[in-house]
C-alpha positions as CSV (number, residue, x, y, z in Angstrom):
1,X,-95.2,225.9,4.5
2,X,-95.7,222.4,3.5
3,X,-98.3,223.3,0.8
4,X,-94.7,225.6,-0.6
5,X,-92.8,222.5,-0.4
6,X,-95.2,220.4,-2.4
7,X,-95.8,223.4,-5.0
8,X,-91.6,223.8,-5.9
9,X,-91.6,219.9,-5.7
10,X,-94.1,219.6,-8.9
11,X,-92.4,222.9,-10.3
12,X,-88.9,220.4,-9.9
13,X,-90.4,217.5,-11.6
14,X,-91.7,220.1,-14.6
15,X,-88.7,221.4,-15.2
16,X,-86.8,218.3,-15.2
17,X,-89.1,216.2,-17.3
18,X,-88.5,219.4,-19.9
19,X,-85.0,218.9,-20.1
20,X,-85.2,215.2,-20.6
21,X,-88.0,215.8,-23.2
22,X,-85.1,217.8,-24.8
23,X,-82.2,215.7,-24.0
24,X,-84.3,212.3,-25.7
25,X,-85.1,214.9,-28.5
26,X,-82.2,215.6,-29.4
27,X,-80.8,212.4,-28.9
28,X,-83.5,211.2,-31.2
29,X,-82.9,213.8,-34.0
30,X,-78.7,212.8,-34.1
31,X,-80.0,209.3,-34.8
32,X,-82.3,210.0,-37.8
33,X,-79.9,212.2,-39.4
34,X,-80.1,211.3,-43.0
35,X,-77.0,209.1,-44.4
36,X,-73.7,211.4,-45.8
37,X,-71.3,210.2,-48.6
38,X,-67.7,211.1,-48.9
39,X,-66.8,213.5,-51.8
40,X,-63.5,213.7,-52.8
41,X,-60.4,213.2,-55.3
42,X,-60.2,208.9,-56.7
43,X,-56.4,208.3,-58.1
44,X,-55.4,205.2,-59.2
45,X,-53.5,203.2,-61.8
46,X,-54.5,200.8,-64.6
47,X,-52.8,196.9,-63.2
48,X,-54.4,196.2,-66.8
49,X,-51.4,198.1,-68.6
50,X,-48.9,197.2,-65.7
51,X,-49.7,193.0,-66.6
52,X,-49.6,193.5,-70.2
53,X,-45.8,195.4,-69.8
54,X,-44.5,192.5,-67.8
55,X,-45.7,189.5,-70.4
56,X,-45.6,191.3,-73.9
57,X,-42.2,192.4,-75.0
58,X,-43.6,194.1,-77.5
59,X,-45.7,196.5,-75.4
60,X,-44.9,199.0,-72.8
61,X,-48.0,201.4,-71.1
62,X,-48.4,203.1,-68.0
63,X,-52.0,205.1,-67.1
64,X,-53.2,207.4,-64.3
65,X,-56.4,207.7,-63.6
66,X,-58.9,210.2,-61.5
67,X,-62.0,210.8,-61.2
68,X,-63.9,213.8,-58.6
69,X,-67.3,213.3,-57.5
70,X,-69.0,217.0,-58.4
71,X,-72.7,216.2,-57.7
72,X,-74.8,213.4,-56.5
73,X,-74.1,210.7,-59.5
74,X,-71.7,213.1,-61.9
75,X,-67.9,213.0,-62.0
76,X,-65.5,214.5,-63.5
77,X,-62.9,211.7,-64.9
78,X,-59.7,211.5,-66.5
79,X,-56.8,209.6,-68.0
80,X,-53.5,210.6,-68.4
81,X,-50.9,208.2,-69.4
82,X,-48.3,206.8,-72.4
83,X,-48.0,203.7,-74.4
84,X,-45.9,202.0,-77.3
85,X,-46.2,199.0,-79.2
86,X,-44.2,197.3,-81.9
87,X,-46.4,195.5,-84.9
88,X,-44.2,193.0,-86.0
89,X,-46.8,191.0,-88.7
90,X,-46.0,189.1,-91.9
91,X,-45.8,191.7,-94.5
92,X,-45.2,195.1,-91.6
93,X,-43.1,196.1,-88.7
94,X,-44.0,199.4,-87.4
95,X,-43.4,200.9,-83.9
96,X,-45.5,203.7,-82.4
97,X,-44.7,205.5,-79.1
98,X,-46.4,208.4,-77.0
99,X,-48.6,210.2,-74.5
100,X,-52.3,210.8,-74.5
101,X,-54.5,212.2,-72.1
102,X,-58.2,211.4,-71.7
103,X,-61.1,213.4,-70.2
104,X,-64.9,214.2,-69.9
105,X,-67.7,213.2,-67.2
106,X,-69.4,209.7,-65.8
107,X,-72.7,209.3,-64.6
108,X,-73.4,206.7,-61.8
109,X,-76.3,204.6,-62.3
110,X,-76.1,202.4,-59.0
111,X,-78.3,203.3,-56.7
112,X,-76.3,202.4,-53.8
113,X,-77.4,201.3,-50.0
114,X,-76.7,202.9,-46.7
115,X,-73.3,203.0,-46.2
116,X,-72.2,202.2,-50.0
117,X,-70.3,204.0,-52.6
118,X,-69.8,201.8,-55.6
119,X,-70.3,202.8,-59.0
120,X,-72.1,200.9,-62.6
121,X,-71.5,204.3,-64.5
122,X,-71.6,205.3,-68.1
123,X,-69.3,207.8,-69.3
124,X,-68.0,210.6,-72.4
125,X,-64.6,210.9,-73.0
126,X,-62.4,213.5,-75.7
127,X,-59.0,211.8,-76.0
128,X,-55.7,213.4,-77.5
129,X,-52.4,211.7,-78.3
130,X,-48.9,213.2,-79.4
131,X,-47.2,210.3,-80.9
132,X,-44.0,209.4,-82.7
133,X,-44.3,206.4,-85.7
134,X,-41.3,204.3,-86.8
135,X,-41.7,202.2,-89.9
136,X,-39.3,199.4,-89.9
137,X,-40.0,197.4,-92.7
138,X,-42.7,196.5,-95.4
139,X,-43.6,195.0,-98.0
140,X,-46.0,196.0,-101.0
141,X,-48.4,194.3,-103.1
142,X,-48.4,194.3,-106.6
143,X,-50.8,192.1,-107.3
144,X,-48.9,188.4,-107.6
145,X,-46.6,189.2,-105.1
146,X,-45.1,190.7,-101.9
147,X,-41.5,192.9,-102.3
148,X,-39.3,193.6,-99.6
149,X,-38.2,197.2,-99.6
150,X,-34.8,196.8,-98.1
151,X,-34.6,192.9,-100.3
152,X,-35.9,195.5,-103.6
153,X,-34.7,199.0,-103.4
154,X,-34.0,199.3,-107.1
155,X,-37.7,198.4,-107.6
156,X,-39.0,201.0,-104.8
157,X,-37.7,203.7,-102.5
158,X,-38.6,203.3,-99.0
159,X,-38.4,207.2,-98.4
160,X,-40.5,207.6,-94.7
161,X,-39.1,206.0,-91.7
162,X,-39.6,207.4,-88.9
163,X,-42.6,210.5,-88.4
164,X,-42.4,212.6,-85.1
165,X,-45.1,214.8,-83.4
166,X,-48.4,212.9,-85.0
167,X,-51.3,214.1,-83.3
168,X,-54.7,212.2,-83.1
169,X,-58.3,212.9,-81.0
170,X,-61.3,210.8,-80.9
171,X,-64.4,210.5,-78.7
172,X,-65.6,207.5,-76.7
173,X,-68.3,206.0,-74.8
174,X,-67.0,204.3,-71.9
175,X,-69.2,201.7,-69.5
176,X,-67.6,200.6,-65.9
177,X,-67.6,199.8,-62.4
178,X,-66.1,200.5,-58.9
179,X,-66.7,198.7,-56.4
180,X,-65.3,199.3,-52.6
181,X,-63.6,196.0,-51.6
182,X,-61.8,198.1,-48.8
183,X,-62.5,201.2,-46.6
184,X,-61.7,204.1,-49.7
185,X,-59.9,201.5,-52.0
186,X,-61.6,200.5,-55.1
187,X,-61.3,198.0,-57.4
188,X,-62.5,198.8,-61.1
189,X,-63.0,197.8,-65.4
190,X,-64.3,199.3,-68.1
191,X,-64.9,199.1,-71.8
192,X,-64.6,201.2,-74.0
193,X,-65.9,201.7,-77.7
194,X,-63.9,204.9,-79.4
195,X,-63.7,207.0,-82.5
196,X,-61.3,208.8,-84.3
197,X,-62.4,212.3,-85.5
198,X,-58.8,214.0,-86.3
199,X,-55.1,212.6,-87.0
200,X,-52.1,213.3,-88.6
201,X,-50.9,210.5,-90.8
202,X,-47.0,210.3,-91.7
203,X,-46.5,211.1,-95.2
204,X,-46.9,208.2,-97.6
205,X,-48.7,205.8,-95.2
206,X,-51.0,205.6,-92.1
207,X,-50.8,205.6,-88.7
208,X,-51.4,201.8,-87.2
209,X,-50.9,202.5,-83.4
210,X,-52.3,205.4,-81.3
211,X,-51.1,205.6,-78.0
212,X,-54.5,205.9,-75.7
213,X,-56.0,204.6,-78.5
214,X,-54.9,201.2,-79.8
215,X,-54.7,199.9,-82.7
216,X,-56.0,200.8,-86.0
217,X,-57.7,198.8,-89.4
218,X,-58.7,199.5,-92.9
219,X,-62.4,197.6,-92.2
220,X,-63.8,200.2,-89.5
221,X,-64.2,203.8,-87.9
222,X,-63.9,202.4,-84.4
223,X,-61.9,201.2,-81.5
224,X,-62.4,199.1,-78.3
225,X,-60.6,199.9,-75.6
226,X,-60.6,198.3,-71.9
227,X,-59.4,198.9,-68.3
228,X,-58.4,197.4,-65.3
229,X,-57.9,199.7,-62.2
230,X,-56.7,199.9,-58.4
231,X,-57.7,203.2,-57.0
232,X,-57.9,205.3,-54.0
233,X,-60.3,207.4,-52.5
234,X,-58.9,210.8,-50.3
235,X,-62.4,212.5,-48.9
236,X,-62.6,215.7,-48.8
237,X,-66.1,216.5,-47.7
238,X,-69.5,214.6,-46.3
239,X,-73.0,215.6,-47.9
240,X,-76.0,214.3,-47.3
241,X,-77.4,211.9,-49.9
């Protein structure tokens, strides 16, 4: 009898060192889970446009921005928004007002620690804009001198002055940052360098302000463009990294 006792004793202590050999194995195996990262849906707004509206009277913009992590580093990123702005300069005032949309894909470069999701990201964007143009005054060159046409208009007929549904796209190459400052809320900026590859000029003249786009010169084929954002993160998912 006593020999019994002793045998289910050890038999005791076996099968309770086994569960706690799987109790500290599992226990173990929660706490080397790899690291996850939230995916999910970034909206925000550009402060950038929102500072220049309250200081400039001459300008007015307001841009939505969004961005959806798809894969590891990739997003998908867009821009929706509208602009106008009034060129008053020595020898032009002209006044262009609309909407554009941006969109395309950013790449994250950061390689970020445990526990971080800020972005250093490079991105492509196709923009479109659906503008109007108002051409308030002018003047032209003749080669000694400026003329008024309002001041001249037996000398010249002023016949376009005011173009509706203009259209313009263009591509751009867009480098940024996000950083986290707070749990999901992100501080951001950006530069842009863009490109015009289709527009629809007003009869008789040019277009000089692309909402989306900025402005536009005689002396090159490109644009800069730049970006100040406050945005939000809403997580849909956890992967592993």
């Amino acid at each position: 009898m006593k020999q019994l006792r002793t045998y289910l004793f050890f038999i005791s202590l076996l099968v309770s060192g086994t569960i706690l050999g799987q109790e500290e194995t599992n226990i173990s195996a929660r706490d080397t889970l790899p690291p996850s990262e939230k995916y999910g849906l970034r909206v925000g707004v550009d402060i950038g446009r929102l500072i220049r509206t309250a200081v400039n009277d001459d300008y007015s913009g307001f841009e939505i921005n969004a961005d959806y992590r798809v894969y590891k580093n990739y997003y998908l990123a867009a821009e929706i928004g509208n602009e106008s702005l009034l060129r008053d300069e020595t020898n032009i005032e002209v006044e262009g007002s609309g909407s554009y949309i941006r969109f395309g894909v950013d790449y994250n470069t950061y390689k970020n620690w445990y526990g971080m999701q800020n972005n250093i990201y490079a991105g492509l964007r196709y923009g479109f804009s659906t503008f109007d143009q108002t051409l308030n005054n002018y003047n032209i060159f003749t080669g000694t001198d400026f003329f008024d046409l309002d001041n001249n208009p037996e000398n010249f007929r002023n016949e376009i002055r005011e173009s509706k549904d203009l259209t313009a796209g263009w591509i751009e190459f867009v480098l940024g940052l996000k950083v986290e400052v707070l749990n999901n809320l992100y501080l951001g900026a950006s530069v842009s360098l863009r490109r015009i590859v289709n527009e629809k000029d007003p009869a008789g003249f040019e277009n000089l302000f692309i909402p989306g786009y900025g402005r536009t010169n005689d002396f090159s084929e490109f644009g800069v463009g730049y970006t100040y954002t406050i945005s939000y993160l809403i997580p849909f998912i956890k992967r592993k990294r």
